[in-house]
PAMI-542982 format. One record per residue (C-alpha): residue number from 1; x, y, z; residue in one letter. Coordinates in steps of 0.02 Angstrom, whole numbers. Layout:
{num = NUM, px = X, py = Y, pz = Z, residu = A}
...
END
This chain:
{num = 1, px = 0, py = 0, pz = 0, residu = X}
{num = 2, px = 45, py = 175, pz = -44, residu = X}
{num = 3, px = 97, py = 315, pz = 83, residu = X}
{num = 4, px = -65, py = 394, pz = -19, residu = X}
{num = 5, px = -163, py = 283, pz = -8, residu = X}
{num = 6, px = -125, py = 248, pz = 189, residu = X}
{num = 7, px = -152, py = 431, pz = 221, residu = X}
{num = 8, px = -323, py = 421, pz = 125, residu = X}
{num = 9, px = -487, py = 464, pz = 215, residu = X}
{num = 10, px = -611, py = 335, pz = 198, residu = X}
{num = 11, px = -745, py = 355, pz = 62, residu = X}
{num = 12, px = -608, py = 464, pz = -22, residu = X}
{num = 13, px = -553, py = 449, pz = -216, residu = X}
{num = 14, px = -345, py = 384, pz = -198, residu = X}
{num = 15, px = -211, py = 545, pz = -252, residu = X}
{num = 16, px = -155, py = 512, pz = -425, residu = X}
{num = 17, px = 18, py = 567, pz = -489, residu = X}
{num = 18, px = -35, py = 731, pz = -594, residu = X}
{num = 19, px = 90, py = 678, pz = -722, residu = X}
{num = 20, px = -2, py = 519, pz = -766, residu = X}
{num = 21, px = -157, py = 627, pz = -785, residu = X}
{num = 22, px = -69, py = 711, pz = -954, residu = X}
{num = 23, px = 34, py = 588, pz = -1048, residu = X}
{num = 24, px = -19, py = 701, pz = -1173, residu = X}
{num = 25, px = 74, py = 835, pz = -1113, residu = X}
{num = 26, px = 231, py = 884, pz = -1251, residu = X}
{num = 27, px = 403, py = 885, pz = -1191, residu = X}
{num = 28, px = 582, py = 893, pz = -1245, residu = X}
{num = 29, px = 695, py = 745, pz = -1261, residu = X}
{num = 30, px = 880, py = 779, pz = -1277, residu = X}
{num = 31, px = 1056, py = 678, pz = -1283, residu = X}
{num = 32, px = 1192, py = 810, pz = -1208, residu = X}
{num = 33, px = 1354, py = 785, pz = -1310, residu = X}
{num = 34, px = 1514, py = 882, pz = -1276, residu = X}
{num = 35, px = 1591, py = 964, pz = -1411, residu = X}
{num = 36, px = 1760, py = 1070, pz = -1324, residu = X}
{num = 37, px = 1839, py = 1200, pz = -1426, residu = X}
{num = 38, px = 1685, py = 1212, pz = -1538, residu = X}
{num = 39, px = 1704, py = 1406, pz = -1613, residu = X}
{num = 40, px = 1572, py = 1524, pz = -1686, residu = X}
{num = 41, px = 1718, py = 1491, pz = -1830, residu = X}
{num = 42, px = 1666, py = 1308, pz = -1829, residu = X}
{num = 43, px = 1474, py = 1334, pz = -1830, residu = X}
{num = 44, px = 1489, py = 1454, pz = -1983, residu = X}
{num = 45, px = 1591, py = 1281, pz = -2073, residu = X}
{num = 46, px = 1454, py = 1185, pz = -2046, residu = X}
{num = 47, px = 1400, py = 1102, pz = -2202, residu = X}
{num = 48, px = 1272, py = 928, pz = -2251, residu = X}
{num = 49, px = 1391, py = 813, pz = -2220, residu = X}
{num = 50, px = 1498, py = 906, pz = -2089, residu = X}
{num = 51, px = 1579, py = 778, pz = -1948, residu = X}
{num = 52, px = 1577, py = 876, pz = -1780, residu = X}
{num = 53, px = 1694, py = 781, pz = -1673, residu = X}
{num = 54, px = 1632, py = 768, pz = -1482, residu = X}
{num = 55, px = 1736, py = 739, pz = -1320, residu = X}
{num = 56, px = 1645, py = 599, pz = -1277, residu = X}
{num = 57, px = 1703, py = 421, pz = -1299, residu = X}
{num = 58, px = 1613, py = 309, pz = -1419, residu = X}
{num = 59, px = 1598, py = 184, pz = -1273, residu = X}
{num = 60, px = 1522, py = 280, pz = -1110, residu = X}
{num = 61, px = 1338, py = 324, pz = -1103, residu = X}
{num = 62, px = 1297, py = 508, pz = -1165, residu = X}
{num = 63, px = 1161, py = 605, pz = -1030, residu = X}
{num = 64, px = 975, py = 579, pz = -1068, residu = X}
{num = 65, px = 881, py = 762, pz = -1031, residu = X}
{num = 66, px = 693, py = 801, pz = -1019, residu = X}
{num = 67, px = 665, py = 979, pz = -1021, residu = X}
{num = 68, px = 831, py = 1027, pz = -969, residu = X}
{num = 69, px = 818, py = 912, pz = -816, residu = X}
{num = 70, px = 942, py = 759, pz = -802, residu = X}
{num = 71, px = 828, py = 596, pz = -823, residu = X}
{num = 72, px = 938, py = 467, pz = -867, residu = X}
{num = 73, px = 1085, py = 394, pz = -974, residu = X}
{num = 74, px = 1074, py = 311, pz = -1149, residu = X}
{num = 75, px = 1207, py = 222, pz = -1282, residu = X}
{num = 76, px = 1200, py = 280, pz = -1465, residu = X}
{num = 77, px = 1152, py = 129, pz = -1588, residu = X}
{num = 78, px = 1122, py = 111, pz = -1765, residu = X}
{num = 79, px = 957, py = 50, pz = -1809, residu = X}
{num = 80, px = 948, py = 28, pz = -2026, residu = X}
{num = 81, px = 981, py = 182, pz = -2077, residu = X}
{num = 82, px = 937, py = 289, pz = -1945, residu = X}
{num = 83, px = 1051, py = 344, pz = -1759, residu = X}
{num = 84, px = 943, py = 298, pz = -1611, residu = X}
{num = 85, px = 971, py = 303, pz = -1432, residu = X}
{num = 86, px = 950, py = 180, pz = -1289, residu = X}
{num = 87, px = 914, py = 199, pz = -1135, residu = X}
{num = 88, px = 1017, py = 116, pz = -1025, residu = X}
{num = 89, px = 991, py = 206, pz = -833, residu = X}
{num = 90, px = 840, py = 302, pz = -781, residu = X}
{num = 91, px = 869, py = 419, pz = -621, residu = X}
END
């Protein structure tokens, strides 16, 4: 049993996690790469096909943000022809 629902007057309808009352709601999934030494030079080189090399090694899980807000971890993996990400820790 819940703290909630311990702490629930009898008769009463249970607390529900407002977040589960809006899966609806839109939100903003990010990977956080490092690039250092990344210029305003280097942004005005960008071209299609440009390779932006990152600080982070190919191995070690990359940070998984919602928001802005640290959720989790994923790995980078090729799925076809497309980059996708897994998650491999949530917080």
């Amino acid at each position: 049993m819940t703290e909630a629902e311990q702490n629930a007057k009898p008769g009463a309808e249970p607390v529900r996690d407002p977040v589960q009352l809006m899966p609806w709601l839109p939100c903003r999934l990010s990977l956080d790469v490092a690039t250092p030494d990344f210029t305003v030079r280097d942004l005005l080189r960008l071209r299609i096909g440009s390779i932006v090399q990152t600080g982070w090694p190919y191995v070690s899980d990359v940070p998984l943000s919602v928001n802005g807000k640290r959720v989790g971890w994923a790995k980078f993996e090729v799925m076809g022809d497309r980059l996708a990400a897994r998650v491999t820790e949530l917080l």
